[in-house]
N, C-alpha and C positions, 0 to 999 in steps of 0.2 A: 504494500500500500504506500502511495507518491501523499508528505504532508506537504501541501500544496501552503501558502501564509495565507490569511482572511484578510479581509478589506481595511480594517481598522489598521493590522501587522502594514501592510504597506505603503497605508495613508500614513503612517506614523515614519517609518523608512522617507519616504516623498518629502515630507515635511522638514525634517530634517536635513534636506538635499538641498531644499529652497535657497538657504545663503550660503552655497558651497560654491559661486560661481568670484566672489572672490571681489566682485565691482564694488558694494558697499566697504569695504574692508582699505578700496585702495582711496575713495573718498575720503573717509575719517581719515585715514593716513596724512592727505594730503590736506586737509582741510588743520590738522594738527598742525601739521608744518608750517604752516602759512600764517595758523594764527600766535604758534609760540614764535618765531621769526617774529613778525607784526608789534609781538607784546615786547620781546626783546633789544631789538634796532630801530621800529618807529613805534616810538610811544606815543606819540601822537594819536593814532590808527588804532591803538589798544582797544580802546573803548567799542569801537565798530567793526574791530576784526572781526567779528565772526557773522557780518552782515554779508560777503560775498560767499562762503559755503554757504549760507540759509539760502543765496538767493540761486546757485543752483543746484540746490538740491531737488527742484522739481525734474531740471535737465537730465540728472542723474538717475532718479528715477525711474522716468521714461525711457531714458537710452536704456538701462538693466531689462526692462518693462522686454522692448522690443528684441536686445540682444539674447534672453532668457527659451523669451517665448520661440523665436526661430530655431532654435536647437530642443526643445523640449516639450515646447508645447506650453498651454494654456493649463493650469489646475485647481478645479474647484472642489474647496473642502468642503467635506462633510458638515452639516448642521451641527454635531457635540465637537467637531475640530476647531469650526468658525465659534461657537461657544468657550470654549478652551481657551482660543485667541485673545479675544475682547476681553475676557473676564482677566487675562492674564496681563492685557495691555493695559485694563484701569488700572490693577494694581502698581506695575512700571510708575505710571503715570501719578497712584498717591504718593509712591513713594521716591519719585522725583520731587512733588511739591514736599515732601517730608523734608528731601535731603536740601533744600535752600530754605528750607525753615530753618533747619538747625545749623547751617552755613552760615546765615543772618543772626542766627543766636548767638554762635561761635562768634561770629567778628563783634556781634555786638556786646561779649562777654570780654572777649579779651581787648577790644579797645580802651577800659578802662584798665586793663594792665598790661603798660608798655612789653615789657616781658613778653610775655605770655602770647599777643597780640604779633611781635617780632618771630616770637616760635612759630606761631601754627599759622600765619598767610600764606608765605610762599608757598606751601606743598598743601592749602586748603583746596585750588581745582582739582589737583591731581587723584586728590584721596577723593570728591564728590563724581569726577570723571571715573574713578576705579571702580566706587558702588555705582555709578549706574550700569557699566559694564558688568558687573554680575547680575541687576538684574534683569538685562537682555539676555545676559547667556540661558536663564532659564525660561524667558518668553519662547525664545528665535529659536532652543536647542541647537546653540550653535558653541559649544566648549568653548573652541579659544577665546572666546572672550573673555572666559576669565583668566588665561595668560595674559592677556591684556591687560586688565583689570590688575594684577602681581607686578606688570609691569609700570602700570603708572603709579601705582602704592609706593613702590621700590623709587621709582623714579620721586616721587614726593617726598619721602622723607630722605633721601640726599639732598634736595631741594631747599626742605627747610631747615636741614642740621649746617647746609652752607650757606642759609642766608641770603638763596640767591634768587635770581627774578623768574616771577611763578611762570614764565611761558619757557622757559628749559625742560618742564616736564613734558610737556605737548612736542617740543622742537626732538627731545631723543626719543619719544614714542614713537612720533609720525612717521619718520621710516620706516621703522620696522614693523609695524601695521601694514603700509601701504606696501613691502617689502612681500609681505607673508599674501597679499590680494594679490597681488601679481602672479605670485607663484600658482594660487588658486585660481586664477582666468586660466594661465596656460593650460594646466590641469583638467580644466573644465572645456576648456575649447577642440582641447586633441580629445574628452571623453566623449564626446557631443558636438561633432561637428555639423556645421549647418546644411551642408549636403543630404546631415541624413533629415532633415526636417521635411515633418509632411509625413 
């Protein structure tokens, strides 16, 4: 007797496949880059670095949107998968607003103590950017992220034990984020090439 997987088994396999194609991965890479550079050499620009990755990230999107779909196809989840999702994306989403609630308590705590205040900014994105990369990695089930996530924790707290400007964390993540997407297109292009689409 051939055990064949059930629907669920390979809606769940599928789902997981979703961000293996590696384009998100080379974004945030690059989007990190740009905006620890930005915070680091034009401070000026600090403020609104991160207003040109917001503003194409639709671009990005779309291009994934269309480069995905040519090699694999269109997939639509199941009713308990697209439940699973949403319910999963509020939570991401409270516990974003969570973590600039207590970002905002953090600074608003340690502003009254120079000290303290001098300790925990600089390496304060990196540790907010780490948790929220955990808690994609369990939305997306996409693991590396939380390498990711080890990565900019590690990267922050060198950060703030040197004292030095909070966009160093972003500037030595971004490569190798964007590093590891790359790797992941190629991977994904020779798995899935577009000839065989259709």
């Amino acid at each position: 007797m051939i055990n064949t997987p059930d629907l669920e088994t390979l809606e769940r396999a599928s789902y997981r496949d979703t961000y293996s194609d590696g384009i998100l991965d080379i974004f945030v890479g690059v989007s990190f880059l740009w905006i620890g550079s930005a915070w680091i050499w034009l401070s000026d620009l600090a403020g609104v670095a991160g207003v040109l990755p917001a503003v194409f990230l639709t671009t990005m999107l779309a291009g994934r949107k269309r480069f995905v779909e040519s090699r694999t196809g269109y997939v639509k989840w199941s009713e308990p998968r697209r439940r699973w999702e949403r319910r999963n994306l509020w939570m991401v989403f409270a516990a974003g607003v969570g973590l600039l609630l207590a970002g905002v308590g953090v600074f608003a705590a340690a502003s009254s103590d120079t000290d303290l205040m001098d300790t925990v900014a600089p390496g304060l994105l990196a540790f907010l950017l780490a948790l929220l990369a955990v808690g994609l990695a369990f939305v997306m089930e996409t693991w590396r992220m939380l390498g990711y996530a080890a990565v900019l924790a590690i990267a922050g707290v060198i950060t703030a034990s040197a004292e030095a400007n909070p966009g160093w964390p972003l500037l030595g993540t971004g490569p190798c984020i964007a590093v590891v997407g790359v790797a992941l297109l190629i991977r994904y292009a020779r798995r899935y090439p577009a000839a065989q689409a259709g």
